[in-house]
Each structure stands twice: as structure tokens, then as C-alpha cells.
VONUPA-44024 format. One record per atom (N, C-alpha, C): residue number from 1; residue in one letter; atom name; x, y, z. Coordinates in steps of 0.001 Angstrom, whole numbers, plus 524288, in hexadecimal, padded with zeros to 5 digits. Each point is the difference from the previous one (the first is absolute). Layout:
% residues N
@num: NUM, residuo: A, atomo: CA, xx: X, yy: Y, zz: Z
...
This chain:
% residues 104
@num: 1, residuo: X, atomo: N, xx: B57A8, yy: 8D6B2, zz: D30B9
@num: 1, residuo: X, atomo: CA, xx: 8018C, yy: 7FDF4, zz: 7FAEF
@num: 1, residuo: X, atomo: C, xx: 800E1, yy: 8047E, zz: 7FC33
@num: 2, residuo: X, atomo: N, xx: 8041E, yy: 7FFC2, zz: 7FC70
@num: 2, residuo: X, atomo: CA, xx: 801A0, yy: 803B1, zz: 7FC70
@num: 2, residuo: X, atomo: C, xx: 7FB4F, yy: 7FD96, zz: 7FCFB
@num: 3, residuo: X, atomo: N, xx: 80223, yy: 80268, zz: 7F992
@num: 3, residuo: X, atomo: CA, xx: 7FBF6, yy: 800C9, zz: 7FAF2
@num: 3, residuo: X, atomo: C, xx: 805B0, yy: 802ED, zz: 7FC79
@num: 4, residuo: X, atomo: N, xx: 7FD88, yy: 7F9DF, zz: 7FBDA
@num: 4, residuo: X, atomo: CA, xx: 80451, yy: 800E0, zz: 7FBC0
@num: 4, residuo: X, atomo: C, xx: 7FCE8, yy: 7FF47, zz: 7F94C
@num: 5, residuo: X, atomo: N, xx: 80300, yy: 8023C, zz: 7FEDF
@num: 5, residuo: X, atomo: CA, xx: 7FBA5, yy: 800D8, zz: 7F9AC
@num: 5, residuo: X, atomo: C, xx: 803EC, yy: 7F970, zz: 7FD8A
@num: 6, residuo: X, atomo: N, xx: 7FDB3, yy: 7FDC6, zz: 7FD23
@num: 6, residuo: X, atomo: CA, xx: 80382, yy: 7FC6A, zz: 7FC16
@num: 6, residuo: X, atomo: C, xx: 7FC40, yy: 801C4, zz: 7FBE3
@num: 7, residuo: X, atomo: N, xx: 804A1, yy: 803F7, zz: 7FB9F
@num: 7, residuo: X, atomo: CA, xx: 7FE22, yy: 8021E, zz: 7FA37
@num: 7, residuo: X, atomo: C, xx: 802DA, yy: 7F9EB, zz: 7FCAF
@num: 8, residuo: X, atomo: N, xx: 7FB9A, yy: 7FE7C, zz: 7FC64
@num: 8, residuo: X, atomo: CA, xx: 80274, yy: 7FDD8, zz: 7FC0B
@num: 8, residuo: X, atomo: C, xx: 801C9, yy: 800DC, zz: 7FA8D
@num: 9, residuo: X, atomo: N, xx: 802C1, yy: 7FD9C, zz: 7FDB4
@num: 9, residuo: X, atomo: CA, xx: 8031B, yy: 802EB, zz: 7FB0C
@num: 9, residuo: X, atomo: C, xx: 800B2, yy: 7FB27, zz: 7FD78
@num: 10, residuo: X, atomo: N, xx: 7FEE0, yy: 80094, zz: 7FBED
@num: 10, residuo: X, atomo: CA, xx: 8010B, yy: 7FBAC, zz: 7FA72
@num: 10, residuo: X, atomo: C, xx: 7F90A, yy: 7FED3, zz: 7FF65
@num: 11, residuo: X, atomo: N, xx: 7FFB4, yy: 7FF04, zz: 7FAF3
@num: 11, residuo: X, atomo: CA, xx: 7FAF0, yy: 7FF0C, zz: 7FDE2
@num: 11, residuo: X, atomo: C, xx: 800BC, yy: 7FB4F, zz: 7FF43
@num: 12, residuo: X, atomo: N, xx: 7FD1E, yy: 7FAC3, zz: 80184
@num: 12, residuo: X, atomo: CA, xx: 7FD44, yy: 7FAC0, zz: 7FDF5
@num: 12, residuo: X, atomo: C, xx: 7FFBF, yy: 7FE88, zz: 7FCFC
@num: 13, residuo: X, atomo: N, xx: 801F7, yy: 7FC6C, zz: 7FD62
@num: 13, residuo: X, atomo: CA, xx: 7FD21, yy: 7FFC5, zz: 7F915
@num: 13, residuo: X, atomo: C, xx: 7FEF1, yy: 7F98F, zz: 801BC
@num: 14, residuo: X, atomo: N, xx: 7FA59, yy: 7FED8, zz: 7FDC4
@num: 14, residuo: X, atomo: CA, xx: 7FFB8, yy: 7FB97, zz: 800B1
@num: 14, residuo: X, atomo: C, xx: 7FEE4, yy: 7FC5A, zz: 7F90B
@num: 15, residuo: X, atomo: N, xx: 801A7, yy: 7FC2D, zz: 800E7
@num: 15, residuo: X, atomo: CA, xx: 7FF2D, yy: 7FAA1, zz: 7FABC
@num: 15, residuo: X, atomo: C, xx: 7FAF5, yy: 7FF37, zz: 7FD27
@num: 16, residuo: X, atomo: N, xx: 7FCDA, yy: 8017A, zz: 80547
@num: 16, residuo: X, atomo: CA, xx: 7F7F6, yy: 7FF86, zz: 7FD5E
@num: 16, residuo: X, atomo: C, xx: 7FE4A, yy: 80080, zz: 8066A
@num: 17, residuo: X, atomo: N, xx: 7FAC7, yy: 80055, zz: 7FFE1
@num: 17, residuo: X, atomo: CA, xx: 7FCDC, yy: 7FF17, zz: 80573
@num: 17, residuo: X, atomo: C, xx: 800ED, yy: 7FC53, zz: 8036D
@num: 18, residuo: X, atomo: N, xx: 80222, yy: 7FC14, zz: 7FF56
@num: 18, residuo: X, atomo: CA, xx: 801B6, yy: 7FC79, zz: 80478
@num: 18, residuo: X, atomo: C, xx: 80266, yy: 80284, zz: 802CA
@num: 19, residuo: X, atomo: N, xx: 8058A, yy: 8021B, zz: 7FBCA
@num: 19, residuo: X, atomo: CA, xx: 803C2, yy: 8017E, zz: 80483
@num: 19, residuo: X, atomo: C, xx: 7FF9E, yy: 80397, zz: 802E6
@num: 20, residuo: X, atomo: N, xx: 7FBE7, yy: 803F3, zz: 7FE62
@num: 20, residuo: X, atomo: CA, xx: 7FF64, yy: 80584, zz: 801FE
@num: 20, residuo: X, atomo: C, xx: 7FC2C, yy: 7FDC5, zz: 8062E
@num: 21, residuo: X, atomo: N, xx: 7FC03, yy: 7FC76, zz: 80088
@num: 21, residuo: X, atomo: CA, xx: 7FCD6, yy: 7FF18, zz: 8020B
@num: 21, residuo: X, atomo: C, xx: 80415, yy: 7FCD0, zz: 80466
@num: 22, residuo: X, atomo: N, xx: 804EB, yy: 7FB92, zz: 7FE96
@num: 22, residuo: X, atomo: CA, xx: 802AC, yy: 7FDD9, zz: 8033B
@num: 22, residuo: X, atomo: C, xx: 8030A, yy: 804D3, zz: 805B2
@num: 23, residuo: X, atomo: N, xx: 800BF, yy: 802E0, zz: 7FCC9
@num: 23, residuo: X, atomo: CA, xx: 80377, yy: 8049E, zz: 801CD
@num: 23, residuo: X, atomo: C, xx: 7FC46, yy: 8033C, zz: 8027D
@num: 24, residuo: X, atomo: N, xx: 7FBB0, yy: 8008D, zz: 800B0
@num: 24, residuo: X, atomo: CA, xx: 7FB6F, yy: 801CF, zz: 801F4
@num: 24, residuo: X, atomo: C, xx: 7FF82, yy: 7FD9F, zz: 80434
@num: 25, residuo: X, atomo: N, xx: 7FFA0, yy: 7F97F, zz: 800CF
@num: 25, residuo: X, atomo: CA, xx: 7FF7B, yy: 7FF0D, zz: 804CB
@num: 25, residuo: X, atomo: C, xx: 803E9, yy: 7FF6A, zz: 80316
@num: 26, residuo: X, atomo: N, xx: 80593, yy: 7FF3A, zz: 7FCB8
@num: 26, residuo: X, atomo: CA, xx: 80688, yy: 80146, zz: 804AA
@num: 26, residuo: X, atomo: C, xx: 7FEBA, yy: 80482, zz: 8012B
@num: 27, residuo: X, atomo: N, xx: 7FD1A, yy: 802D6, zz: 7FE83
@num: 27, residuo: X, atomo: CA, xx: 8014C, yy: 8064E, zz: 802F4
@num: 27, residuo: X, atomo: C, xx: 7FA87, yy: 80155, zz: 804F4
@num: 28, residuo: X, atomo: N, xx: 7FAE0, yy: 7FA64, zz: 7FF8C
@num: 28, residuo: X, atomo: CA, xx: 7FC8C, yy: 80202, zz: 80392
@num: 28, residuo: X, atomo: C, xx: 80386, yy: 7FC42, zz: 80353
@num: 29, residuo: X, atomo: N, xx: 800BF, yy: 7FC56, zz: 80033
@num: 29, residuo: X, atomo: CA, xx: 802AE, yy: 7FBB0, zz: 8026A
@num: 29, residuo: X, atomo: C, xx: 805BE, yy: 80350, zz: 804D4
@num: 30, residuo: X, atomo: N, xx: 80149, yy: 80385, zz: 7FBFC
@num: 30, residuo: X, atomo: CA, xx: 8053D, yy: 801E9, zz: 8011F
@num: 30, residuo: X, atomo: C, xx: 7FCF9, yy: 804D2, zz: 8063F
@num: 31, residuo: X, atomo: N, xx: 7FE0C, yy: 8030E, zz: 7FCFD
@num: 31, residuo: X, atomo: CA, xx: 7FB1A, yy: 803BB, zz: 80384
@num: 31, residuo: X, atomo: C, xx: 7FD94, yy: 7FD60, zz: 804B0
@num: 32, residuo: X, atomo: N, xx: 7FCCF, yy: 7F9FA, zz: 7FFB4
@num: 32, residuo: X, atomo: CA, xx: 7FF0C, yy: 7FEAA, zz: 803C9
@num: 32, residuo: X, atomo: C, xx: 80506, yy: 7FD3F, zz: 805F0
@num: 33, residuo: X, atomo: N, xx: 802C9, yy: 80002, zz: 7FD9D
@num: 33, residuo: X, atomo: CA, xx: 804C3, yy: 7FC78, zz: 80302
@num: 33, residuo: X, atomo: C, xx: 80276, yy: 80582, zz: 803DC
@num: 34, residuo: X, atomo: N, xx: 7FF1D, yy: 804E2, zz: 7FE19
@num: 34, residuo: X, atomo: CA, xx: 80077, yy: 803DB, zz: 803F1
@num: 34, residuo: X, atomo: C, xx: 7FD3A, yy: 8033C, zz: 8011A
@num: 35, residuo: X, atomo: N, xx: 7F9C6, yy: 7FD48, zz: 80224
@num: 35, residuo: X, atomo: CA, xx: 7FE3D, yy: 8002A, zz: 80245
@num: 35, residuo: X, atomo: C, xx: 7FD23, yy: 806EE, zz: 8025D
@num: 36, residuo: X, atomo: N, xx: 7FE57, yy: 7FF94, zz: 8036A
@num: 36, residuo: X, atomo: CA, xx: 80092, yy: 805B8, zz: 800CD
@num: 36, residuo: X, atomo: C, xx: 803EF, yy: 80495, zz: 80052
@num: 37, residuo: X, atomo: N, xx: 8053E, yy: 7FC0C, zz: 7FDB7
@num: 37, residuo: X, atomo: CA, xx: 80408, yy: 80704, zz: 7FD4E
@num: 37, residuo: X, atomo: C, xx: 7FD3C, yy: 803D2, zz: 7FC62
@num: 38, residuo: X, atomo: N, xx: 7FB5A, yy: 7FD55, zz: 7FC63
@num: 38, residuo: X, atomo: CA, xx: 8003A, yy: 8047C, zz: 7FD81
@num: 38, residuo: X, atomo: C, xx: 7FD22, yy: 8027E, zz: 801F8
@num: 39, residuo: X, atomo: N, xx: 8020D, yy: 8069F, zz: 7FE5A
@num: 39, residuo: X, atomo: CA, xx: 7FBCC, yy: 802E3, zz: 802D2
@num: 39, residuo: X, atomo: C, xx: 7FCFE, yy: 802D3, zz: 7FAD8
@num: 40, residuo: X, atomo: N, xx: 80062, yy: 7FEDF, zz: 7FC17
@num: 40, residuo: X, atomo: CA, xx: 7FF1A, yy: 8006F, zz: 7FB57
@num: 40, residuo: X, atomo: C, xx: 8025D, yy: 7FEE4, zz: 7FAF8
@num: 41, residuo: X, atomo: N, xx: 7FC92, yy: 7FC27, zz: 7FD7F
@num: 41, residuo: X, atomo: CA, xx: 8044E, yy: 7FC08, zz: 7FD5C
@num: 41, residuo: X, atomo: C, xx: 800A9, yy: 80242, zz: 7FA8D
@num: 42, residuo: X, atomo: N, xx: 7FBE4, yy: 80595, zz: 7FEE9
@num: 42, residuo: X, atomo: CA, xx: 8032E, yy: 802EB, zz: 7FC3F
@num: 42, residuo: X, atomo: C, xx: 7FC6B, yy: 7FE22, zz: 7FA5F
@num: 43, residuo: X, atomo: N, xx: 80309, yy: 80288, zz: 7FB76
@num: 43, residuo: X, atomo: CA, xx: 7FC08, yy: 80034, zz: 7FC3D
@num: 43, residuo: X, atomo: C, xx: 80697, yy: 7FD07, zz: 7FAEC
@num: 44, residuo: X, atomo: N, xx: 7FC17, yy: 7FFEC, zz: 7FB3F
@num: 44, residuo: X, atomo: CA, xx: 80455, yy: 7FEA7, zz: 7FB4D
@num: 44, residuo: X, atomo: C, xx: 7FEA2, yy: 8068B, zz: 7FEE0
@num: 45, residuo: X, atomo: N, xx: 8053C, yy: 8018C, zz: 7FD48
@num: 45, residuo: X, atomo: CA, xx: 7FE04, yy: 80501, zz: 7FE59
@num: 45, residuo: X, atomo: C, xx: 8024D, yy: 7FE98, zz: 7F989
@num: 46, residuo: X, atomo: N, xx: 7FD8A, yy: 802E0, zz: 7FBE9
@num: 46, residuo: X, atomo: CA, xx: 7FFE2, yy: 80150, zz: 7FA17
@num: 46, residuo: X, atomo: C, xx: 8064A, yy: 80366, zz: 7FF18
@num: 47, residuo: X, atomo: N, xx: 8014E, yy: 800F4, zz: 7FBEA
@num: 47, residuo: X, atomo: CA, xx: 80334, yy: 80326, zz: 7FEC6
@num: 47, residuo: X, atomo: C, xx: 7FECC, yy: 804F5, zz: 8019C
@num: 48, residuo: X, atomo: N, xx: 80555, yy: 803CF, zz: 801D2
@num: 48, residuo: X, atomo: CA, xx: 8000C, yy: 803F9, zz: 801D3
@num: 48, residuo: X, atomo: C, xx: 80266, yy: 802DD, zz: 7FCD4
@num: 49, residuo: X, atomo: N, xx: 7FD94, yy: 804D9, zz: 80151
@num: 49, residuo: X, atomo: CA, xx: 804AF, yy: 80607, zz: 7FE57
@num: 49, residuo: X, atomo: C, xx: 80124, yy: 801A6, zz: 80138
@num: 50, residuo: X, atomo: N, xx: 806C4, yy: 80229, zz: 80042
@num: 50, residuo: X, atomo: CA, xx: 802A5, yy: 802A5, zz: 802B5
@num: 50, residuo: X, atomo: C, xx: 7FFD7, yy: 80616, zz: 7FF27
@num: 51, residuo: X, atomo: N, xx: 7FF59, yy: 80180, zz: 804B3
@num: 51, residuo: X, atomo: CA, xx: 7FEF1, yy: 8077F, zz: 8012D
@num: 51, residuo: X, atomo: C, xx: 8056D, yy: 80119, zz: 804D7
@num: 52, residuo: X, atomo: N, xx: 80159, yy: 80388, zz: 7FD91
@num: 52, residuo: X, atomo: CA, xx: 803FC, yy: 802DB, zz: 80069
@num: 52, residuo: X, atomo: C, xx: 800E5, yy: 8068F, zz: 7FE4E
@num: 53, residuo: X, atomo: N, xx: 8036E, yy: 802EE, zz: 800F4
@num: 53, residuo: X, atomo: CA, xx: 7FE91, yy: 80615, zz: 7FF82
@num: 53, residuo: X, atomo: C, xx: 7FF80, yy: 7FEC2, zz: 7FA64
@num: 54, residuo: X, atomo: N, xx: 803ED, yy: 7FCBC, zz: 7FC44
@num: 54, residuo: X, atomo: CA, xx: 7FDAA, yy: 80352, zz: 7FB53
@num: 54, residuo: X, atomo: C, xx: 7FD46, yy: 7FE41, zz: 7FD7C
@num: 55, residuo: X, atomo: N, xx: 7FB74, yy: 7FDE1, zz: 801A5
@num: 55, residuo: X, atomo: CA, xx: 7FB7E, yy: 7FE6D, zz: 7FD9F
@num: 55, residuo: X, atomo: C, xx: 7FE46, yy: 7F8C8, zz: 80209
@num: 56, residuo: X, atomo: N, xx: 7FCB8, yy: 7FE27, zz: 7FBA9
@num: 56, residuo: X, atomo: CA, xx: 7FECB, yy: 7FB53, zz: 800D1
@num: 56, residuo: X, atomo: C, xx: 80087, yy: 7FC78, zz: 7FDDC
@num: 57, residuo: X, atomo: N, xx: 8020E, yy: 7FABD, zz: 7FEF9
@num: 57, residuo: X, atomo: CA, xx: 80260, yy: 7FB4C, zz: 7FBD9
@num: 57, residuo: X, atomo: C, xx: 7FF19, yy: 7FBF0, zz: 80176
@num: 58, residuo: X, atomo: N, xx: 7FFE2, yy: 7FAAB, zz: 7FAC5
@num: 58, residuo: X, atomo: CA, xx: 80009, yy: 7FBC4, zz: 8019B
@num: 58, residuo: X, atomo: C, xx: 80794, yy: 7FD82, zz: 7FE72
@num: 59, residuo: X, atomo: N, xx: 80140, yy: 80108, zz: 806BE
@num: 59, residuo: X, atomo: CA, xx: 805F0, yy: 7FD19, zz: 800D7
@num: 59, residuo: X, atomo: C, xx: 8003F, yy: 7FB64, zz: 7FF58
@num: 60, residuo: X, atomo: N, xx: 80096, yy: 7FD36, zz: 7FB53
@num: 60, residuo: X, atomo: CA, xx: 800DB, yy: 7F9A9, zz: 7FDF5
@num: 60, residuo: X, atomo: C, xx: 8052F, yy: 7FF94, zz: 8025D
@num: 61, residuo: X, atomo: N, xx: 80260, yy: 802D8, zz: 8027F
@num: 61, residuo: X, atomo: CA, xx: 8051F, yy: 7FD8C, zz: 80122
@num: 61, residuo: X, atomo: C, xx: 80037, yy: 7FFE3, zz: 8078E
@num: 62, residuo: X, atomo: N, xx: 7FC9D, yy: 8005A, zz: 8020B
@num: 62, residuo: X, atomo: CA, xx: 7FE13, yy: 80098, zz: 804DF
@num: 62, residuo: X, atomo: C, xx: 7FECE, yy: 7FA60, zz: 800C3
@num: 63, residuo: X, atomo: N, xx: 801C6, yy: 7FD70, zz: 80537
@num: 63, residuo: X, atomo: CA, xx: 7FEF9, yy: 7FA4A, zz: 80123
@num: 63, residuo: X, atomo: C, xx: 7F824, yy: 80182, zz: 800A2
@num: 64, residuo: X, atomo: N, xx: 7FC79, yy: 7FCAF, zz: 7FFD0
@num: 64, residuo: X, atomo: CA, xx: 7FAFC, yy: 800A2, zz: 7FF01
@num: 64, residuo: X, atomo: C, xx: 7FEBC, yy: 7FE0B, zz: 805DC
@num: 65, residuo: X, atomo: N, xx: 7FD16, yy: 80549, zz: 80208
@num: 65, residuo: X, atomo: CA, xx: 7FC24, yy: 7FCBC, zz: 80590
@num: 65, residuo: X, atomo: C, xx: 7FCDA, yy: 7FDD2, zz: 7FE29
@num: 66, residuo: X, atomo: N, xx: 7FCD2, yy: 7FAFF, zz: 80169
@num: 66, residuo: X, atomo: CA, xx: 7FD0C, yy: 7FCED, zz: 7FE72
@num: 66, residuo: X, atomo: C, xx: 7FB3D, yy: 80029, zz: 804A1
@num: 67, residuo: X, atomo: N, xx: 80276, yy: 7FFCD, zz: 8044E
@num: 67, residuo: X, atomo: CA, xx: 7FCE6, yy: 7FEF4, zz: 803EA
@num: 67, residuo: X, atomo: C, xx: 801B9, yy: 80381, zz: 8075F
@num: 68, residuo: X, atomo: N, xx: 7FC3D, yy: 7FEB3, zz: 80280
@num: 68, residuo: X, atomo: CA, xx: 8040F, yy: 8009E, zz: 806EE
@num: 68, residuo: X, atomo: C, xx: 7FC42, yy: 7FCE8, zz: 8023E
@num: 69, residuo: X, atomo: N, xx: 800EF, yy: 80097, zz: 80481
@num: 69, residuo: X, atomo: CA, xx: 7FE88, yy: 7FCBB, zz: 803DE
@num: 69, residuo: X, atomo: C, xx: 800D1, yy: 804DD, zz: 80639
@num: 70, residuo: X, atomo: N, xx: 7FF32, yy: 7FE15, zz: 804B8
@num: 70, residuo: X, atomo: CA, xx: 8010C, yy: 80232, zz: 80523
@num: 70, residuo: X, atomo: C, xx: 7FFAD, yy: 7FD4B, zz: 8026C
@num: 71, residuo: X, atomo: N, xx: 8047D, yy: 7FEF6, zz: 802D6
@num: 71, residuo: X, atomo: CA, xx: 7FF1C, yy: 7FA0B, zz: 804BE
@num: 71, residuo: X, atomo: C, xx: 802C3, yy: 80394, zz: 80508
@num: 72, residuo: X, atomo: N, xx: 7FDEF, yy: 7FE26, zz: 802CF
@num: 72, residuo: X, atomo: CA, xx: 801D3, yy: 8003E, zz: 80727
@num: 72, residuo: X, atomo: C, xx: 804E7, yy: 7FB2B, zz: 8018B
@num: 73, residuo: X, atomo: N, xx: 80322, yy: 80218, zz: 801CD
@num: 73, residuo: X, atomo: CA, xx: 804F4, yy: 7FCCE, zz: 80193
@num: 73, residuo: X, atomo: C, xx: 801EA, yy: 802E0, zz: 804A7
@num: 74, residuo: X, atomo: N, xx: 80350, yy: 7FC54, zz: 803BC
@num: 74, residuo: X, atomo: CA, xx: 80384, yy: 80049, zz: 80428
@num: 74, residuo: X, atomo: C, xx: 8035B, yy: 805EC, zz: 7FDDE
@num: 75, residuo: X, atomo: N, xx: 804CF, yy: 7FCEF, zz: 7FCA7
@num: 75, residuo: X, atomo: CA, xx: 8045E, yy: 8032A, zz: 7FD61
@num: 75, residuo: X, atomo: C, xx: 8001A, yy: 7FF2D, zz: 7F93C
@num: 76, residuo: X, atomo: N, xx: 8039E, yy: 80304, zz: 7FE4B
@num: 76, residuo: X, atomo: CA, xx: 800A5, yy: 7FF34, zz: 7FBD8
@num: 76, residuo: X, atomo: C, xx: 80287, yy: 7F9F0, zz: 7FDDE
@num: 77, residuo: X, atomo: N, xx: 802F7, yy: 7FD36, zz: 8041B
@num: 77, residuo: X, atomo: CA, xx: 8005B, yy: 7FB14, zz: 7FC51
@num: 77, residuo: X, atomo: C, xx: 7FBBC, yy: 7FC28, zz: 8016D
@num: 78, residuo: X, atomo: N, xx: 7FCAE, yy: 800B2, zz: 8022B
@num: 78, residuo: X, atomo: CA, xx: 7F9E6, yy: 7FCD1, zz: 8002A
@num: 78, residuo: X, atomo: C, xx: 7FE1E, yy: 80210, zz: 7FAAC
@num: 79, residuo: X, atomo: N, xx: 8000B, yy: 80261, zz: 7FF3A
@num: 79, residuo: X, atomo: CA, xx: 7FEDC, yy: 80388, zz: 7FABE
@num: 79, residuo: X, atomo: C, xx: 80031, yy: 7FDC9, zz: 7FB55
@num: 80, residuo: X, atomo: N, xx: 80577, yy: 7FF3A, zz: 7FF50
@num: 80, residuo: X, atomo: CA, xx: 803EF, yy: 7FDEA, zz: 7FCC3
@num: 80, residuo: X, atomo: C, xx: 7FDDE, yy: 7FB9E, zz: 8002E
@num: 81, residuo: X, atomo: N, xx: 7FEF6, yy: 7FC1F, zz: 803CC
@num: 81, residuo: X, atomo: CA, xx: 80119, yy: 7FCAA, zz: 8001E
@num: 81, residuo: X, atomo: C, xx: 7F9BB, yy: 7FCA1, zz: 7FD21
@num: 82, residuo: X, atomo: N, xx: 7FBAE, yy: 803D5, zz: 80046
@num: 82, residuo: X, atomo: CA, xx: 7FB32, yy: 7FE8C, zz: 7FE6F
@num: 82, residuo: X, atomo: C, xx: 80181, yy: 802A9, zz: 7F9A1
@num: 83, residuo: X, atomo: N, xx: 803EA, yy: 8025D, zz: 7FD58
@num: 83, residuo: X, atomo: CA, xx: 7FE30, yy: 80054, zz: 7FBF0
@num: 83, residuo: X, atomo: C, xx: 803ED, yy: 7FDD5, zz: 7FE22
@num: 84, residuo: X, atomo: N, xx: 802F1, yy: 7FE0E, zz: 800D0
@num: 84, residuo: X, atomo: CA, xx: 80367, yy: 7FB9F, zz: 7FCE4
@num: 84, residuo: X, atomo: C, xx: 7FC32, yy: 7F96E, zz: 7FFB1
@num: 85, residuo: X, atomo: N, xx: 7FB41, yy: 80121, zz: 802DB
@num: 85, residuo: X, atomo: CA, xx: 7FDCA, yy: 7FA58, zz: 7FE88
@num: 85, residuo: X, atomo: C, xx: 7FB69, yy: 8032B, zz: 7FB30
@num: 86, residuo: X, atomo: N, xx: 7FFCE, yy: 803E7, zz: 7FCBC
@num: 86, residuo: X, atomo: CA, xx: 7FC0C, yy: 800C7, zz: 7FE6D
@num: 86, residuo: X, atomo: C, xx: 801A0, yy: 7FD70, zz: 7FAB1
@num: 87, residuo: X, atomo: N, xx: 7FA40, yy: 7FEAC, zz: 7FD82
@num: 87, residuo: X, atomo: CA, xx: 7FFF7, yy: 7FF8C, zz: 7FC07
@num: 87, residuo: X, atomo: C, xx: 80202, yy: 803C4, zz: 7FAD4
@num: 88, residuo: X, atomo: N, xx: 7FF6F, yy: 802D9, zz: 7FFE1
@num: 88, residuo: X, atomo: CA, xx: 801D6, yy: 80554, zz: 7FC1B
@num: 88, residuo: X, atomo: C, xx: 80539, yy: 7FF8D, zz: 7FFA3
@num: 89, residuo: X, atomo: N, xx: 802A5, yy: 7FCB8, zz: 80354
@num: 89, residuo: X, atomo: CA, xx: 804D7, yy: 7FEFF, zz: 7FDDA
@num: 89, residuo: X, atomo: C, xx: 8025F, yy: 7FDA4, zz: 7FBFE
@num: 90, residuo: X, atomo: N, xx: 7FC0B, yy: 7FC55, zz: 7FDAB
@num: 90, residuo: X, atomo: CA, xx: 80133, yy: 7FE48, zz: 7FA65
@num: 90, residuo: X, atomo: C, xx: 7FFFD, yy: 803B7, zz: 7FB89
@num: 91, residuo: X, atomo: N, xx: 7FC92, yy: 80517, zz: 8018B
@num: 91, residuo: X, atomo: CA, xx: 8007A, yy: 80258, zz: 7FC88
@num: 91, residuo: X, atomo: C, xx: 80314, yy: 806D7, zz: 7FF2C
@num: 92, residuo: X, atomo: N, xx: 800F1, yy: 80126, zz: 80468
@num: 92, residuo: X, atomo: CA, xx: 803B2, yy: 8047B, zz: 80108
@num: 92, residuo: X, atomo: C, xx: 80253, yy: 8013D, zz: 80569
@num: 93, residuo: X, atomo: N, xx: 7FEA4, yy: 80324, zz: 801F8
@num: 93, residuo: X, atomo: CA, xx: 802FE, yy: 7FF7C, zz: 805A4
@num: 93, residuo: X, atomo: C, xx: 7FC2F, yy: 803CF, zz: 80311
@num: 94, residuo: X, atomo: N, xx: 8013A, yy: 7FE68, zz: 805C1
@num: 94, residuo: X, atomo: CA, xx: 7FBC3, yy: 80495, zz: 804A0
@num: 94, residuo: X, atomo: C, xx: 803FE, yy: 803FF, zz: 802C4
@num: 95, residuo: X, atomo: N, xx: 7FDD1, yy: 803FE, zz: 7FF00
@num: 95, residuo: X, atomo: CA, xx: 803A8, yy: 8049B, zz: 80377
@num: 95, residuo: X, atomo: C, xx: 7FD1A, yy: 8002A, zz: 805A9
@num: 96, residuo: X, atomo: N, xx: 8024A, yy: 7FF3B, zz: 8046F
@num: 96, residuo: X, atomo: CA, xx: 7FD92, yy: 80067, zz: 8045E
@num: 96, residuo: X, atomo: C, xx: 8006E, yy: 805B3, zz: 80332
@num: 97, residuo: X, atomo: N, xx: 7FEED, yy: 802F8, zz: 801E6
@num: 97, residuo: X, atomo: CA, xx: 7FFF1, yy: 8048C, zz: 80338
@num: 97, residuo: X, atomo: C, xx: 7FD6E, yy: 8010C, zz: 80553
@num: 98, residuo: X, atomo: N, xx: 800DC, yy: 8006A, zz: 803A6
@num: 98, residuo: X, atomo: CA, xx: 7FCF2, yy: 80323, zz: 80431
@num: 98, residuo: X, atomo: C, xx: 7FDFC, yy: 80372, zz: 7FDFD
@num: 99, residuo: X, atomo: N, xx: 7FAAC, yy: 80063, zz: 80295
@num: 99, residuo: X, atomo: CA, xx: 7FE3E, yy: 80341, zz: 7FFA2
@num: 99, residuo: X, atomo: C, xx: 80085, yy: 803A0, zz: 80572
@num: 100, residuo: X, atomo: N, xx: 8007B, yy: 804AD, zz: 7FE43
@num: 100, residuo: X, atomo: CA, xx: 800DD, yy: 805B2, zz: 80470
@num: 100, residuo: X, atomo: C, xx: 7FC1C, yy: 80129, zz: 8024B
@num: 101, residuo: X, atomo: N, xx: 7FF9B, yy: 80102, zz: 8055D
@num: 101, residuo: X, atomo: CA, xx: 7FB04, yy: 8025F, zz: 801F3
@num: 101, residuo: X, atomo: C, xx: 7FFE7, yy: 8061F, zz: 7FF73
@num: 102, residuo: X, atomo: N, xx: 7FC3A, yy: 800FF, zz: 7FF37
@num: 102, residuo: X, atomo: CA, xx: 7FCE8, yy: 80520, zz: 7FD87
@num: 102, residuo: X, atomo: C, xx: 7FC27, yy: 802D2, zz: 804DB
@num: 103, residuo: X, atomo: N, xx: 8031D, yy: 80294, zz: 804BC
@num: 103, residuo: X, atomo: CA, xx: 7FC88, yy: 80253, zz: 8047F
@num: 103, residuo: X, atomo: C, xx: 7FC73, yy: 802C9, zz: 7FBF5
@num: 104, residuo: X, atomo: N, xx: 7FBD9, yy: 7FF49, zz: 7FFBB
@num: 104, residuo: X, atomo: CA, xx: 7FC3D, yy: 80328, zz: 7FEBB
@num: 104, residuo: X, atomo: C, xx: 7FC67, yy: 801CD, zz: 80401
């Protein structure tokens, strides 16, 4: 089995706690339905700063990682095909990637 990162992008905004809490369980709901793909289902991450040679900034004009994930798949459109059912799609979009093996 390969290993593919799904980074997410767009930030959430929710109405009040319901909705944030509704969207909480489409996404354990979403997590449990594939089962042992994940091989780590990843963290929410905070705002970032961008580093680069000439120094360090906050890029407001940079689409925002929010989150990733790591799932195990066949190929890349098994891939695809588990993150077009994710939830986070209401609120921005998932970049999917292989991940490269690293002989170490």
C-alpha cells in the first residue's frame, strides 16, 4: 500500500456551537467509514508563518493549511476517491499527494 498526505485548506467558520459540534461528528463519522486507511489522521494546525530566504511573515494572501491527515491507499485515485467524500469540503478543498519513500 502507498501513503498519501490529504493537506487541508480553507478555515471553517461556524453560526454557534451546534454547527461547529455537527461538523465534528461528519468528520469522526467521515474518519470512521475509512476505516483502517488512516495511518494517521493528523492534527488541526493554528495559523502559520511563512520562512523563506528573506526572512519570516504572516502571508494573508497564502491559501491557509488548516489541517492533514495520512491515509494508505492502492493508487492515487483510491485516494481521490476517499477525499472527495470528506467533510472539509464544505469548507475549502483537500490537496492529495503521495507520499515518497525515503531509503533511510
Amino acid at each position: 500500500m502507498k501513503q498519501f498526505t490529504f493537506a487541508y485548506y480553507g478555515e471553517p467558520k461556524f453560526e454557534n456551537p451546534e454547527a461547529g459540534m455537527a461538523y465534528k461528528e461528519r468528520w469522526m463519522l467521515w474518519m470512521k467509514s475509512l476505516g483502517d486507511a488512516f495511518v494517521n489522521p493528523g492534527v488541526p494546525t493554528k495559523k502559520a508563518k511563512v520562512v523563506s530566504t528573506g526572512g519570516v511573515s504572516d502571508d494573508a494572501s497564502a491559501p491557509r493549511l488548516t489541517g492533514f491527515s495520512i491515509v494508505k491507499a492502492e493508487n492515487m485515485d483510491v485516494a481521490l476517491g476517499m477525499a472527495k467524500t470528506c467533510p472539509h469540503l464544505e469548507h475549502g478543498t483537500v490537496h492529495v499527494a503521495e507520499a515518497m519513500e525515503m531509503g533511510m
